[in-house]
C-alpha positions as CSV (number, residue, x, y, z in Angstrom):
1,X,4.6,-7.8,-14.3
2,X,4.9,-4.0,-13.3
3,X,3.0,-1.2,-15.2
4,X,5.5,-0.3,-16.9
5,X,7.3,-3.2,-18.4
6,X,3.2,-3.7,-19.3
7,X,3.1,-0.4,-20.9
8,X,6.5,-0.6,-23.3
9,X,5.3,-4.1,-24.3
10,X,2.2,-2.6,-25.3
11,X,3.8,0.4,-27.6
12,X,7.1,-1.1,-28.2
13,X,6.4,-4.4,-29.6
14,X,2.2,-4.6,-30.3
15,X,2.2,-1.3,-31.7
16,X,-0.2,-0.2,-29.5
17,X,-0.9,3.8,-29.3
18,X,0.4,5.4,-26.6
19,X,-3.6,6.1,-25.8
20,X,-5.0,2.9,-25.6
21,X,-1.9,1.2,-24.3
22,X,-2.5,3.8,-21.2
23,X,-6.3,2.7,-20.8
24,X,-5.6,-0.9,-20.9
25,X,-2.9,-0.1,-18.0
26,X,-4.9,2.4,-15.8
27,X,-2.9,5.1,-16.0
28,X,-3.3,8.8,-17.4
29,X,-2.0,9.4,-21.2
30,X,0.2,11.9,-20.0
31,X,2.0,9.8,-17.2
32,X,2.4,7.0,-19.8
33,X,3.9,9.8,-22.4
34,X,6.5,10.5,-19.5
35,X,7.1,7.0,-18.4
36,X,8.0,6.3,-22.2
37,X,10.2,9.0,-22.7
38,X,12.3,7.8,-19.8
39,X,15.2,6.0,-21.1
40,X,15.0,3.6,-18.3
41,X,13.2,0.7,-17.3
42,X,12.9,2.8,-13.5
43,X,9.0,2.7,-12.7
44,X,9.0,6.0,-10.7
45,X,8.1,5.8,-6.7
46,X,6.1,8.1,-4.9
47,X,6.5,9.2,-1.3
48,X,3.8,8.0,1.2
49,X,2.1,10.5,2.8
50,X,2.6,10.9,6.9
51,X,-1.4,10.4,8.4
52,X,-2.0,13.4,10.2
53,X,-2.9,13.5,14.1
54,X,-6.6,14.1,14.1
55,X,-7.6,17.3,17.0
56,X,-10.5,14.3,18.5
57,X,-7.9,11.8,18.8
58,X,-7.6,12.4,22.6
59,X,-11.2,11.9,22.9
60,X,-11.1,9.1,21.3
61,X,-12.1,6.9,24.4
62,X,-14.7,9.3,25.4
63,X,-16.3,9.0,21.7
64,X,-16.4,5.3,22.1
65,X,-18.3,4.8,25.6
66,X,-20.7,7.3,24.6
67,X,-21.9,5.8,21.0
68,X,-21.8,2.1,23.0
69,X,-24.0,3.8,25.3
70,X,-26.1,5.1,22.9
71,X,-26.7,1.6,21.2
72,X,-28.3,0.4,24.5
73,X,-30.6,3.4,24.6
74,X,-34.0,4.2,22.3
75,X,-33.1,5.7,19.8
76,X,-35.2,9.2,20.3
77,X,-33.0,8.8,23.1
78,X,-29.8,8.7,21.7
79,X,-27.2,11.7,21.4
80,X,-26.9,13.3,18.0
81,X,-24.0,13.9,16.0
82,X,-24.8,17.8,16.5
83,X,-25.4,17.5,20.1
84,X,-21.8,15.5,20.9
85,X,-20.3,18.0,18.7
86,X,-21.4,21.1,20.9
87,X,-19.8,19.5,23.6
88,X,-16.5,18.7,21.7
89,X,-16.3,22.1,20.4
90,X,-16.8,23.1,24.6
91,X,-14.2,20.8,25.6
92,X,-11.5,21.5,22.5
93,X,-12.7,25.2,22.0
94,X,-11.7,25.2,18.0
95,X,-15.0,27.2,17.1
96,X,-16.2,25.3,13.9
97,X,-12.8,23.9,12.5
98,X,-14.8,20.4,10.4
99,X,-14.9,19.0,13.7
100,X,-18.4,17.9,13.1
101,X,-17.4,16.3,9.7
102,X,-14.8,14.0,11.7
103,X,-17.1,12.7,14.3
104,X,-19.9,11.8,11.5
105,X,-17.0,9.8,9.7
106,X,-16.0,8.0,13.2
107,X,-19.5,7.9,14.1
108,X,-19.8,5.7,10.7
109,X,-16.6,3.4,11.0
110,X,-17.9,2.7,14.4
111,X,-21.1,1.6,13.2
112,X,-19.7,-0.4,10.4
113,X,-17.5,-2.1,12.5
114,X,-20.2,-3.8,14.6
């Protein structure tokens, strides 16, 4: 059953408020207010976002054979986040554009995914 057939049952027919009915859904008071006032049983569809291209995406590869190299290694040994990210910001030459922010969160989904 969608959201909103769940939501008119709710206040239509249980005399629900408009409040609680929106709690027990999930969804913000005001949305359900604006749902409701629509005459029709249309649950409204949002567009999907395009993923953006991310500016280490070519070095993607690169990223990868160095951090399973680095697993191999001690880890005093290992390259930093800071350190790899010096040499990115060489390579790309963006100057300090979140760059760093990116590789930590790559840096983390490749660990995870071990």
């Amino acid at each position: 059953m969608g959201t909103l057939s769940k939501l008119r049952r709710l206040v239509l027919r249980e005399g629900v408020s408009v409040r609680e009915a929106a709690q027990r859904v999930g969804i913000a008071r005001n949305t359900a207010s604006r749902w409701l006032a629509l005459g029709d049983m249309v649950e409204p569809r949002y567009r999907r976002r395009v993923p953006s291209t991310s500016i280490l995406e070519p070095y993607k590869e690169q990223l990868v054979l160095w951090l399973k190299a680095d697993v191999h290694r001690n880890k005093r040994d290992r390259r930093t986040t800071k350190q790899i990210f010096e040499v990115l910001k060489q390579v790309i030459k963006v100057g300090d554009s979140g760059a760093l922010a990116q590789r930590r969160r790559g840096q983390r989904a490749f660990e995870q995914s071990r």
